[in-house]
C-alpha positions in Angstrom: -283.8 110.6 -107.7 -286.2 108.4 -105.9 -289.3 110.8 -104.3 -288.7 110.0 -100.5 -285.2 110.9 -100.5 -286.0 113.8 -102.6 -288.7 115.0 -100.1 -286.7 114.1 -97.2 -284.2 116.5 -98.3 -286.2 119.5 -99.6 -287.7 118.9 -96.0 -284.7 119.4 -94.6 -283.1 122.0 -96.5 -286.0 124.1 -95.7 -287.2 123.6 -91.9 -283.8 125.1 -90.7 -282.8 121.8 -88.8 -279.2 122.2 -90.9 -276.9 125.3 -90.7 -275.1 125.9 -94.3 -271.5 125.9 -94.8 -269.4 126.5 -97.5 -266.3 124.4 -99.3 -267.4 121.3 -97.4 -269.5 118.6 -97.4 -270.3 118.9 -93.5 -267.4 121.4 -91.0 -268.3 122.2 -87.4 -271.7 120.7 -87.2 -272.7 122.7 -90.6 -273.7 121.0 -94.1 -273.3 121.8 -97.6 -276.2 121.1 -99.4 -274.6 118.0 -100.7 -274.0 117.2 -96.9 -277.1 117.3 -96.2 -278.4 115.4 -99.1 -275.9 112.6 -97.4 -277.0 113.3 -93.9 -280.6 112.5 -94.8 -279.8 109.2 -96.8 -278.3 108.0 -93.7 -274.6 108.1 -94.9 -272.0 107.8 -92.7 -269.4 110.5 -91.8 -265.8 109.7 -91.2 -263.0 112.3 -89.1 -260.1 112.7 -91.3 -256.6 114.1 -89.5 -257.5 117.6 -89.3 -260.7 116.9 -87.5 -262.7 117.8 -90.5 -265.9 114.9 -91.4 -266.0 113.5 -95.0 -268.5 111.5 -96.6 -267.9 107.9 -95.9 -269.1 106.3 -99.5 -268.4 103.0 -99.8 -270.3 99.9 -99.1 -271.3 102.1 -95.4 -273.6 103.3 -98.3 -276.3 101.2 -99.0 -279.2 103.4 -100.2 -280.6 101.8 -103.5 -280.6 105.2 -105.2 -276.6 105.1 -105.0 -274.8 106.3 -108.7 -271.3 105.5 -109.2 -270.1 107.8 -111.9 -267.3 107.8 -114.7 -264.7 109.7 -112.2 -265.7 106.8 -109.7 -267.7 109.6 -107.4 -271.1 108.0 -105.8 -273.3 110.2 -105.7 -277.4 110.2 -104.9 -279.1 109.7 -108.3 -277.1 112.8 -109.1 -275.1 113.3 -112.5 -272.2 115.5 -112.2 -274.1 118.0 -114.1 -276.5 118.6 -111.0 -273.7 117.8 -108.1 -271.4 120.6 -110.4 -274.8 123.8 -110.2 -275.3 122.6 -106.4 -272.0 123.3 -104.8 -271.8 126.3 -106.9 -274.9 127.6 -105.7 -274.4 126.5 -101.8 -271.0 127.9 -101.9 -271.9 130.8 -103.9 -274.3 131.9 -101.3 -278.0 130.7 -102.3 -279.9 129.7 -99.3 -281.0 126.4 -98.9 -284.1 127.5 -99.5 -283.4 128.9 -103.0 -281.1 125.3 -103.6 -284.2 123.5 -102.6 -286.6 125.4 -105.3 -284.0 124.7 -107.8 -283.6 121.2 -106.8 -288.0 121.1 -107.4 -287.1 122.8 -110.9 -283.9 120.8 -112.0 -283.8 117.2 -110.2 -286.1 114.9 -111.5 -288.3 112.4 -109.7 -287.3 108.0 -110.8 -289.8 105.3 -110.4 
C-alpha cells in the first residue's frame, strides 16, 4: 500500500473522526474499517434500494494504488488475505485503534 494512503487512514482510524460499524462497508453515517479505508482514498459511495451506501468501484476509482483481484474485487493494494483478517477483526469487535496497530504490523508500505 502506497505510504500516504496508508497514513491517511491510520490517521483516521485513530483520531475518532469515523464511528465503526459492523457487516458494512459504511450504514448510517458509520464505517467499517474497509469503509473507511475507501472514504479516505476519495471513493465514491452509491445508495442502493434499501437506502444502504456501497462502495462505488469502478472507473469513479482512480487512485493509482487500485488492485483488481482474481474474484474481480478492487481493492486498495489489499490481497484478499488482509481484506479477509480486517473485516473479521472490525466486525468482530477490535477497535479501530487495535485494526490500525495491526494494519502498522501486517500491511506493508510499496514504493
Amino acid at each position: 500500500m502506497k505510504q500516504k494512503l496508508r497514513k491517511k487512514w491510520l490517521t483516521a482510524l485513530r483520531d475518532g473522526s469515523y464511528t465503526q460499524t459492523k457487516n458494512a462497508l459504511r450504514k448510517d453515517g458509520c464505517f467499517c474499517v474497509l469503509g473507511v479505508l475507501h472514504d479516505v482514498a476519495g471513493g465514491e459511495w452509491i445508495q442502493n434500494e434499501e437506502g444502504r451506501h456501497e462502495a462505488q468501484l469502478d472507473e469513479s476509482c482512480t487512485s493509482e494504488n487500485l488492485l483488481e483481484l482474481d474474484d474481480g474485487t478492487i481493492l486498495y493494494d489489499l490481497d484478499e488475505h488482509s481484506q479477509e483478517s480486517l473485516y473479521e477483526l472490525n466486525d468482530g469487535g477490535a477497535s479501530f485503534r487495535a485494526i490500525a496497530e495491526w494494519i502498522e504490523e501486517n500491511i506493508e508500505v510499496t514504493p
